[in-house]
C-alpha positions as CSV (number, residue, x, y, z in Angstrom):
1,X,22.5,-95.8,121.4
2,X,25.2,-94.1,122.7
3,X,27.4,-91.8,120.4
4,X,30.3,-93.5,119.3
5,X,34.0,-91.9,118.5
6,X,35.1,-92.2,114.7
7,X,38.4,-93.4,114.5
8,X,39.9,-93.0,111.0
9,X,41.3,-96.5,110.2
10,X,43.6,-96.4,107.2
11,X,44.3,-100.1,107.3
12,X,43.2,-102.0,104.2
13,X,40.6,-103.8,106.1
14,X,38.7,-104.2,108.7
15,X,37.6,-100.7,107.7
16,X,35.8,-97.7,109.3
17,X,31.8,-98.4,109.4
18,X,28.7,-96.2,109.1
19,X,26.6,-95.9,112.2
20,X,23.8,-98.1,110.6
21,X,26.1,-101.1,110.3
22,X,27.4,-100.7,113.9
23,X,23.4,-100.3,114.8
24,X,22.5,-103.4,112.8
25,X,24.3,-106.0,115.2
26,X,21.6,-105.0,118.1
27,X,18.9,-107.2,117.4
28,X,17.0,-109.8,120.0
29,X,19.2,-112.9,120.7
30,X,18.1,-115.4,118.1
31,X,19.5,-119.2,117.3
32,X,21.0,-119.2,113.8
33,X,19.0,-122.7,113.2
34,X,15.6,-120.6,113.5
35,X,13.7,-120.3,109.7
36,X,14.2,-116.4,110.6
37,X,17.3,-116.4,110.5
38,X,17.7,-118.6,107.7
39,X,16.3,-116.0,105.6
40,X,19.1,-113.5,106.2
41,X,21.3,-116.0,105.0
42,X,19.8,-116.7,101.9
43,X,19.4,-112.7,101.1
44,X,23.1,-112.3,101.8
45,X,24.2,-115.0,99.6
46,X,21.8,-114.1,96.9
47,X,23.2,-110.2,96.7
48,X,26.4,-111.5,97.2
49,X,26.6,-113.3,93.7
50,X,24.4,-110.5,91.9
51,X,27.5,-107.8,92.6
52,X,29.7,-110.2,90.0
53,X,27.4,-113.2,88.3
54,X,24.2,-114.5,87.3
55,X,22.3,-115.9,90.9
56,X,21.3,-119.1,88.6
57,X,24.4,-119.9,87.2
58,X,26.5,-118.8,90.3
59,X,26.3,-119.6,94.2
60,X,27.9,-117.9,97.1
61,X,28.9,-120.1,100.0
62,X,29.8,-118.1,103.0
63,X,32.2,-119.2,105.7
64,X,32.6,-118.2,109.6
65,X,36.2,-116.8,109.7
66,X,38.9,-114.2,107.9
67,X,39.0,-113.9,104.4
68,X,42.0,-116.4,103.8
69,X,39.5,-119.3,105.2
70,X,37.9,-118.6,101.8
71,X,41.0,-119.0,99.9
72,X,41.8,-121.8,102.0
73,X,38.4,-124.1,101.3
74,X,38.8,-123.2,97.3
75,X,42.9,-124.7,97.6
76,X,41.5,-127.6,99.2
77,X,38.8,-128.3,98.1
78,X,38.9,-127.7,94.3
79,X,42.1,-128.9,93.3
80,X,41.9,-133.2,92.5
81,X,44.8,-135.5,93.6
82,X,46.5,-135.5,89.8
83,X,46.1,-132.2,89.6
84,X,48.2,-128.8,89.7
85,X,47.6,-125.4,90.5
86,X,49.7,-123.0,88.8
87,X,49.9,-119.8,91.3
88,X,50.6,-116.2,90.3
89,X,52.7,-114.9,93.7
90,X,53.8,-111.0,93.4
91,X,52.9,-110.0,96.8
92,X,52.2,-111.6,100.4
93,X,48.3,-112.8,99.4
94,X,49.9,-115.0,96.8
95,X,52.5,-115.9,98.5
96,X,49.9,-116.9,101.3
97,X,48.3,-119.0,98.1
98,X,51.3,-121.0,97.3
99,X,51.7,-121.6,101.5
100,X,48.2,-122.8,101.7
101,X,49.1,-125.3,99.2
102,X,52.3,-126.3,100.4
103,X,50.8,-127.2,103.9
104,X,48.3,-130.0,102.6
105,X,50.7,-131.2,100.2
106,X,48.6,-129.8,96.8
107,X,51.0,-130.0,93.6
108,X,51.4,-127.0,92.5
109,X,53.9,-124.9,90.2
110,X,54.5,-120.7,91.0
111,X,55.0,-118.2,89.0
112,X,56.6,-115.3,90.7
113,X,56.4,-111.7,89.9
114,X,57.3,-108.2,91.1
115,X,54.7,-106.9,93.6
116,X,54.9,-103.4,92.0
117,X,54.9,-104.1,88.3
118,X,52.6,-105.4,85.6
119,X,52.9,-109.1,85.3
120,X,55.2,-110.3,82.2
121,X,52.4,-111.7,80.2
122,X,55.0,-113.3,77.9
123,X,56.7,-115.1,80.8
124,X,53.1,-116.1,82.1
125,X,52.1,-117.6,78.9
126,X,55.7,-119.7,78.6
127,X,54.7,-120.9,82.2
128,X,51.1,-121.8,81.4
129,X,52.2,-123.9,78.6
130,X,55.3,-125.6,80.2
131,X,53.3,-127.0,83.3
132,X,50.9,-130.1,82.9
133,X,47.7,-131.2,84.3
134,X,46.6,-127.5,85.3
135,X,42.9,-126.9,85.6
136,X,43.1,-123.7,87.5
137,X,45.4,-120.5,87.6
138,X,45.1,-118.9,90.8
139,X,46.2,-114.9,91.8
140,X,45.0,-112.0,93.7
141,X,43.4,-109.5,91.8
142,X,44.1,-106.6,94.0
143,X,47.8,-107.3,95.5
144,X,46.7,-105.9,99.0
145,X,50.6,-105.7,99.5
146,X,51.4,-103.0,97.5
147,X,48.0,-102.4,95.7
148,X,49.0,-103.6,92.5
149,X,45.6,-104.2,90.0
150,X,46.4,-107.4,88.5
151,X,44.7,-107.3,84.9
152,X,42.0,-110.1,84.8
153,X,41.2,-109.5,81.2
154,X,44.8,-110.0,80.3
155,X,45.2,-113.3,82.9
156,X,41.8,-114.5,81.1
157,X,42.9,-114.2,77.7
158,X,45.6,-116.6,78.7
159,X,43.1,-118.9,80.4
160,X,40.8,-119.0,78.1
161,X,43.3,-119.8,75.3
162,X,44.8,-123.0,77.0
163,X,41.3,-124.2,78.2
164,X,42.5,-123.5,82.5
165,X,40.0,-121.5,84.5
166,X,40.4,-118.5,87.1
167,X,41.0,-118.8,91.1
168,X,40.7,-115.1,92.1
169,X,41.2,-114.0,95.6
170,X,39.0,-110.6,95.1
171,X,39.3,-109.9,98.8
172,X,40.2,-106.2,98.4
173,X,38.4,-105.5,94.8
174,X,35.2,-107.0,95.8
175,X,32.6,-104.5,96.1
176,X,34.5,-101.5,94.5
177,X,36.2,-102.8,91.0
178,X,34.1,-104.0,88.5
179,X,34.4,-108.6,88.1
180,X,32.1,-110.1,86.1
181,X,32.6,-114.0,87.2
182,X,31.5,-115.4,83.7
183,X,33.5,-112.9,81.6
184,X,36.8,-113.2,83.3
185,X,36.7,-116.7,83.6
186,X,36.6,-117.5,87.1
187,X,35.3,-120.9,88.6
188,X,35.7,-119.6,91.9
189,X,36.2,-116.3,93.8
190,X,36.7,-115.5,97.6
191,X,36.3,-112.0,99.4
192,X,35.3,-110.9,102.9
193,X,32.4,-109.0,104.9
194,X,35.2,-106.2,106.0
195,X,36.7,-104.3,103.2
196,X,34.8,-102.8,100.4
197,X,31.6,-103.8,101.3
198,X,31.7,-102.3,104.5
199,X,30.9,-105.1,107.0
200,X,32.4,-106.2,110.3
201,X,35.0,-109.0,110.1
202,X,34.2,-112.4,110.5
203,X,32.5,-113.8,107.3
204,X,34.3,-114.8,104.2
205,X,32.7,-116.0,101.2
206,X,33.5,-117.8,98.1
207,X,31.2,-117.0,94.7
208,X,31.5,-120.0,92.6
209,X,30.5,-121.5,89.4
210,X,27.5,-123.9,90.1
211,X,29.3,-126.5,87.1
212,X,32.4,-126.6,88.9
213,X,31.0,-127.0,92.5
214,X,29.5,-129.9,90.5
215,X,32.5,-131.1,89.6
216,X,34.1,-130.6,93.2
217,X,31.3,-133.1,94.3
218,X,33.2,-135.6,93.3
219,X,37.1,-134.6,95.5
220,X,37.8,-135.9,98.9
221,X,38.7,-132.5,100.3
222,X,41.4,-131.6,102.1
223,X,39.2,-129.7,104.9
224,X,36.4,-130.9,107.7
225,X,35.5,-127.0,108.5
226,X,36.3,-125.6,105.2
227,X,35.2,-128.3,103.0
228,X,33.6,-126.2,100.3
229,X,31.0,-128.5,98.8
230,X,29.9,-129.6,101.6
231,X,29.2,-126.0,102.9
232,X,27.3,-125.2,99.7
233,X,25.0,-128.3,99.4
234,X,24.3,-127.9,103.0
235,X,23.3,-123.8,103.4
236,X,21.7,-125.0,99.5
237,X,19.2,-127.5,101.4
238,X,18.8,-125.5,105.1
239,X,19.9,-121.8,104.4
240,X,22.6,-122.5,107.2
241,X,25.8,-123.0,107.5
242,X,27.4,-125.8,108.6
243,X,28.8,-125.0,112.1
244,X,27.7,-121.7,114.9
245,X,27.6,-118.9,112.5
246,X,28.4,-115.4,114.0
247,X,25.1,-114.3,114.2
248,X,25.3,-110.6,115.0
249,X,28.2,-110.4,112.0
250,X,25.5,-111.1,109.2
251,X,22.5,-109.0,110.6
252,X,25.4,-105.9,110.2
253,X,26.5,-107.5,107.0
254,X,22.7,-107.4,105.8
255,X,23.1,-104.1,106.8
256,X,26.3,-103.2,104.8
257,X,25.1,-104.8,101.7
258,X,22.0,-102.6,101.6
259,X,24.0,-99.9,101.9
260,X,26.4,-100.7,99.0
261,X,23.7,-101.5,96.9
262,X,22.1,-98.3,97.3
263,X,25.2,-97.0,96.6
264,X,26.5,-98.9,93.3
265,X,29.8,-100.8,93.1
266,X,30.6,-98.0,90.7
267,X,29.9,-95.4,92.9
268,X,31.7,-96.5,95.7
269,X,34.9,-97.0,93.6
270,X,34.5,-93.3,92.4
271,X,34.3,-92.3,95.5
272,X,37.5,-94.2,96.9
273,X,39.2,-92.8,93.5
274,X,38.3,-89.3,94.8
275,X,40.0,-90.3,98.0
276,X,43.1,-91.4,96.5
277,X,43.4,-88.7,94.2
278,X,43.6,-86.4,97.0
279,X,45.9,-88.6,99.0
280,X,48.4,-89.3,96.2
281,X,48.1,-85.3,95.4
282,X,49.1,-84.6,99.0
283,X,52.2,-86.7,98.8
284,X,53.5,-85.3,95.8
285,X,53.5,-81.8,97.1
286,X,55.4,-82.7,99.9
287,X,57.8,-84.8,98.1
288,X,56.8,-88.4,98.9
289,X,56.9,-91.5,96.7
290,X,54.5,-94.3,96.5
291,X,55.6,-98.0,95.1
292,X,53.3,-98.6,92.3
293,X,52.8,-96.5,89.5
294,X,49.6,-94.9,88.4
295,X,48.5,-96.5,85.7
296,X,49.0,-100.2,87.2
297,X,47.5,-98.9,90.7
298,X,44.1,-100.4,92.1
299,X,43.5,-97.0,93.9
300,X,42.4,-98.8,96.7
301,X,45.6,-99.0,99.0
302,X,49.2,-97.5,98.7
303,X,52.6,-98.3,99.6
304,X,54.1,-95.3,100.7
305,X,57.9,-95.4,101.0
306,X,59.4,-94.0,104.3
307,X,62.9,-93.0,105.1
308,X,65.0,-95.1,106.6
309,X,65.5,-93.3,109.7
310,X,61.9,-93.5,110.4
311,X,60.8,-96.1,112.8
312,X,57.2,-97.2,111.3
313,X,56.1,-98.3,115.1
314,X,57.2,-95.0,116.9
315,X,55.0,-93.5,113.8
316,X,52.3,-95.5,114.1
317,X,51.7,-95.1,118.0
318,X,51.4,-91.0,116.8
319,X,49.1,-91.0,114.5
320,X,47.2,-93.7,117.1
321,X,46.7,-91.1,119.4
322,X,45.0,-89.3,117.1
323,X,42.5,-91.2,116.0
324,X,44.0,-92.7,113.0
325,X,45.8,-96.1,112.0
326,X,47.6,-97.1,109.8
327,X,49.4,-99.8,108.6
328,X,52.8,-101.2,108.0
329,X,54.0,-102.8,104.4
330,X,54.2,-106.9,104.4
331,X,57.4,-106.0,102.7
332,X,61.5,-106.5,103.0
333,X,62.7,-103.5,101.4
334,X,61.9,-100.4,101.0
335,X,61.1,-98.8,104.4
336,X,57.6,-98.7,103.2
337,X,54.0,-97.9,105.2
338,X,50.4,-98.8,104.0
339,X,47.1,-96.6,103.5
340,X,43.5,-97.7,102.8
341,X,41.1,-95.1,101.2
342,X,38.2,-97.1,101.5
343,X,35.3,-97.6,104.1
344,X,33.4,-95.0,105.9
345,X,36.3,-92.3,105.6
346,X,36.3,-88.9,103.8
347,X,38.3,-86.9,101.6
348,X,39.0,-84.6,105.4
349,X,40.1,-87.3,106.6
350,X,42.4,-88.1,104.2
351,X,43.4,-84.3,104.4
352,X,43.4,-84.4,107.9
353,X,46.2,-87.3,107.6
354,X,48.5,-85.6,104.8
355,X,48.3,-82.6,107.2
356,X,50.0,-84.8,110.4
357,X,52.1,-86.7,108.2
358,X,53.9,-83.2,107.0
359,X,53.9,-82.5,110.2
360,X,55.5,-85.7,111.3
361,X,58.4,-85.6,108.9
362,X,59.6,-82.1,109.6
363,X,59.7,-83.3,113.5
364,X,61.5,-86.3,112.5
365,X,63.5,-83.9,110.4
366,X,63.3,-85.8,106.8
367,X,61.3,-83.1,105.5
């Protein structure tokens, strides 16, 4: 195999691969219907649920597509005719939760909060009891917006004590921050192949409580592709999925999972905490601010505030041509920019950015 340039992508996702994931798509043309391959499926789905649950209490059903066709087969599938979903929005992903639900006409009720500070437990609770006929609280657990850490002990303890369970979109904490599906309360849990665990896009997967996709059994979803129940029982009975998987996407996901369980979930997020350290560190010294504040912070992604003279695209096409992306903020205001610290990248790399950054600002002359 030819050698392959390293780009440095600083996007939250899809993120910069090892060799041996890039290696593990070239494999002999095989149909996905084939007992061989049905294998692979069944070991990704098994290692899948051991990172956060118990494999005989817990099932992972994975999905051809983005993460947010996870979150979108949980909204409508889960949630029964009488029912409302009470959605915690402080940042784009949940906003993207409360959209899902709007466009196939699911009640729901919102609870917005800022996308840079901790939720107002108080305020959550008031919510919680003022709405009726909730089952299921839904949020994102790692606000890729801003990277905000949403507390899921905290949002538990409120579940917990009014008898609702967790919908948690984990799909940039999965494989780094620590969820245990049975002690935080969740019923059901999407993430993707392409962020912490290292993968290529195109799968996304939902871990779910077997009980509730019991329970689910019994809901006309809202979904022919994304109908979650039907997805389970069928990769359950075949090890399959449903519809033309993309085949050479799981042999590198295979792949990627190996790796990170050779590595540890905890190991990995030590190592991204290393990363961030040393990129936070840089932007103090040269006088830049970042939106959230450390002790709330996933240290998984940043929102790095620019000055308002700087044109993010012009920025972005610089650092391009040097091998690195980055990423703007899904936000209004501030003048804000986005870096990843996870995936294949190192702690030079990181360097290797804060040193064209400061070099970028003084040309722009805002330094």
């Amino acid at each position: 195999m030819k050698k392959i340039k390293k780009n440095i992508l600083l996007n939250p996702g899809p993120v910069t691969t090892s060799l041996l994931v890039k290696k593990a798509q070239i494999v002999p043309d095989i149909c996905p219907r084939e007992p061989e391959f049905g294998k692979i499926i069944k070991t990704i789905c098994s290692d899948l649920t051991s990172f956060v649950a118990s494999q005989k209490k817990y099932s992972t059903i994975l999905f051809p597509g983005s993460g947010t066709s996870a979150v979108e087969s949980i909204i409508t599938s889960a949630i029964p005719r009488k029912k409302t979903i009470l959605i915690i929005n402080n940042g784009a992903y949940g906003k993207r939760i409360v959209e899902i639900a709007k466009k196939f006409n699911i009640s729901y009720q919102e609870f917005k909060s800022s996308s840079i500070e901790e939720i107002n437990y108080k305020l959550l609770e008031q919510k919680i009891k003022l709405t009726r006929n909730v089952d299921y609280i839904a949020l994102v657990h790692n606000e890729t917006t801003t990277g905000l850490l949403n507390n899921l002990n905290k949002v538990k303890n409120l579940a917990q004590k009014y008898k609702k369970n967790l919908i948690v979109d984990a799909m940039s904490s999965f494989g780094a921050i620590p969820i245990s599906m049975k002690k935080h309360r969740i019923a059901f849990l999407a993430a993707s192949s392409n962020k912490n665990i290292e993968g290529m896009p195109g799968i996304s997967f939902v871990v779910a409580d077997n009980n509730f996709l019991k329970k689910i059994s019994k809901i006309k979803s809202k979904s022919y592709y994304l109908d979650l129940y039907e997805q389970y029982s069928f990769i359950k009975k075949n090890n399959q999925m449903r519809f033309t998987p993309p085949v050479q996407v799981l042999y590198a996901l295979k792949k990627a999972i190996e790796l990170l369980k050779k590595e540890g979930v905890a190991n990995r997020y030590k190592r991204y905490c290393k990363m961030w350290r040393v990129l936070t560190g840089g932007l103090k010294k040269i006088g830049q601010k970042y939106l959230v504040s450390d002790k709330f912070h996933s240290k998984i992604i940043t929102s790095i505030i620019l000055d308002p003279k700087i044109d993010f695209n012009k920025m972005h096409d610089y650092f391009y041509k040097k091998k690195i992306t980055i990423y703007p903020a899904k936000l209004d205001k501030p003048n804000a920019f986005r870096i990843a610290n996870i995936g294949q990248i190192t702690i030079s790399d990181i360097k290797y950015f804060l040193q064209l950054f400061k070099k970028y600002l003084k040309t722009q002359k805002v330094l």
